[in-house]
C-alpha angles and dihedrals in degrees: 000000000000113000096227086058087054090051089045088052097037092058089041088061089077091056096046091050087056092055108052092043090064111108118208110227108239119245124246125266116212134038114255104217110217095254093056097049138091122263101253085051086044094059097046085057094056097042089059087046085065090060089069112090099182087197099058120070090202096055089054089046093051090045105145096344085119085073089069109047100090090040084048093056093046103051080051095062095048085042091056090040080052102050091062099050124083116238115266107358107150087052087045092054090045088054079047100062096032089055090046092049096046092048079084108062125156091247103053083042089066103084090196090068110117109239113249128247097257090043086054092046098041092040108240117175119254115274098251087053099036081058099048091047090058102038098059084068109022091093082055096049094040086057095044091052093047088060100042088048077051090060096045099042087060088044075057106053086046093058099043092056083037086057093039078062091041092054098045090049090050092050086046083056099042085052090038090056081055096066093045102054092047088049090047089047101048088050095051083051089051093050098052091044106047131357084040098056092036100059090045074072100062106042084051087056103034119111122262088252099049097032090091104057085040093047080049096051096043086050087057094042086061092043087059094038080059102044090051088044080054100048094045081061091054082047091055100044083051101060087049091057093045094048083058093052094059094072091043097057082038080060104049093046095051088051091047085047092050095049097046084050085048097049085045086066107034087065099040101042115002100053101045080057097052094052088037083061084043108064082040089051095056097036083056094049095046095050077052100062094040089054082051102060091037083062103048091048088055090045090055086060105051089052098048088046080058101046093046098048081046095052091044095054098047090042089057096050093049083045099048095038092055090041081057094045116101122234075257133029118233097222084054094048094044090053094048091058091046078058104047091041082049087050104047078046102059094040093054083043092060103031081061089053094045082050089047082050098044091048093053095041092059090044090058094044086054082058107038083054094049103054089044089063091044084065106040092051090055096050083055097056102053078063092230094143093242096098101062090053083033100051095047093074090063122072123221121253 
């Protein structure tokens, strides 16, 4: 917050202080007839009788309205100061801060907060940007809603004497109602018991020629007898209204009251400690995410001290294995003579068993042969001639 807005703050608490501190005095309750009251009072009453002309319809219709002129200008003023105001704008600037200040919970600080299922489907930023995002205008916003908190809280201050007006003009008026229905009164009671009577008189002892225009007249004095009767009521019903009024402007006025001495502190006590918290908030954040990184440097270390103690290791025992290692192995070399011993073996083997075959295979060609001679001799010798052609296709032994 801008200095010049503290000091501002700081010299409007006097004022606010005065205002609050006015007491409204309290109406009156009860009606005060004519014949019960002082005679001041006494005097005002019949002033306003005078007013009443009851042969005059107007005067019966206007019958206290002049109570309400000044109240009536006034509650216009306030009415045309209203109309170019928005609704509600010293309570819309507090949301405001409060909503500012909140945006910068521990939780959404902590950038290794998981981001929440509505804040994935609606697309927030991640905490840690989302932060640095605001941060970079919250001083300026912060500025720009002081001074507007400033504004309101001297809209405020106006309204409330304005309404300190409002409330002793409405109290003028409430007393001034009272007059007016006692005089009202007073007159009704006058006319019943008197002109009215009175003129009942006259119409009883007036001549043939003249009773109709007397009946008329006193018809008419008991229309406007009625009429006035009618308009007290009115009067009466006023000053009900307008001793309900009075709590409600009280009311007003508390709550405009409550809200200036709100705003009051807010400037001068709340703000400077949130951005106290704030400057705390992001120093905090910032020696975070510096202990972060040292960590994770120093975690890089250790785990490449590990993996490199692991690869050496490993790296040894495949070295060394392969330095003790002859240019053959024995088991190799052992295997390879099992093979070739196997393999002398199995070609003498065979080549026994090619002799066994050979051996067999000549025996049965003797025989073969043997047994082929046999028969051709003895085709010769049955002189068929089938043993000469026959016999030339075997050679002799």
């Amino acid at each position: 917050m801008a200095e010049a807005v503290r000091r501002k703050a700081e010299e409007d608490l006097k004022q606010v202080e005065d205002v609050t501190a006015v007491l409204l005095p309290e109406p009156k309750a009860e009606l005060v007839p004519m014949k019960d009251a002082d005679a001041p009072t006494a005097a005002e009453i019949k002033k306003r009788m005078d007013e009443i002309d009851i042969t005059d319809s107007n005067s019966i219709i206007s019958f206290g309205s002049a109570a309400q002129a000044e109240l009536q200008q006034i509650s216009q003023s306030m009415l045309t100061d209203v109309r170019n105001k928005d609704v509600g704008p010293a309570g819309d600037s507090l949301r405001d801060i409060v909503t500012t200040i909140r945006g910068f919970s521990v939780g959404e600080l902590d950038v290794r907060r998981k981001r929440t299922w509505w804040e994935k489907l609606t697309g927030k930023m991640a905490p840690m940007a989302k932060f640095v995002a605001r941060y970079e205008d919250v001083q300026g916003q912060i500025d720009g809603i002081t001074d507007s908190l400033l504004g309101h809280e001297h809209k405020l201050l106006k309204d409330i004497k304005s309404l300190d007006l409002l409330y002793e003009k409405t109290l003028d008026f409430y007393d001034e109602l009272a007059l007016y229905i006692a005089a009202g009164e007073e007159k009704l009671a006058e006319l019943d018991a008197t002109t009215i009577p009175a003129k009942e008189k006259e119409v009883e002892a007036a001549p043939e020629e003249d009773g109709v225009m007397q009946a008329q007249e006193l018809r008419d004095l008991r229309a406007a007898r009625d009429d006035l009767e009618r308009r007290v009521h009115d009067l009466k019903l006023t000053r009900q209204v307008t001793m309900q009024s009075l709590p409600s402007i009280r009311l007003v006025q508390e709550n405009d009251k409550s809200l200036v001495t709100k705003i009051n502190s807010t400037l001068v006590n709340t703000v400077p400690l949130w951005e106290t918290q704030l400057a705390q908030a992001v120093t905090i954040q910032r020696s975070s995410e510096a202990a972060k990184a040292v960590r994770e440097a120093s975690d890089l270390t250790n785990e490449l001290l590990t993996a490199n103690a692991e690869n050496l290791r490993a790296a040894n025992k495949t070295v060394r294995e392969e330095m003790e290692r002859g240019v053959f192995d024995i088991e190799a070399i052992k295997k390879a003579n099992a093979d070739l011993i196997a393999t002398i073996e199995e070609s003498l083997q065979i080549a026994d068993e090619g002799k066994t075959k050979r051996a067999a295979a000549e025996e049965e060609l003797r025989k073969m042969e043997t047994e082929l001679r046999e028969t051709l001799a003895a085709a010769k010798a049955r002189g068929d001639g089938v043993g000469d052609t026959a016999g030339t296709a075997v050679p002799k032994a």
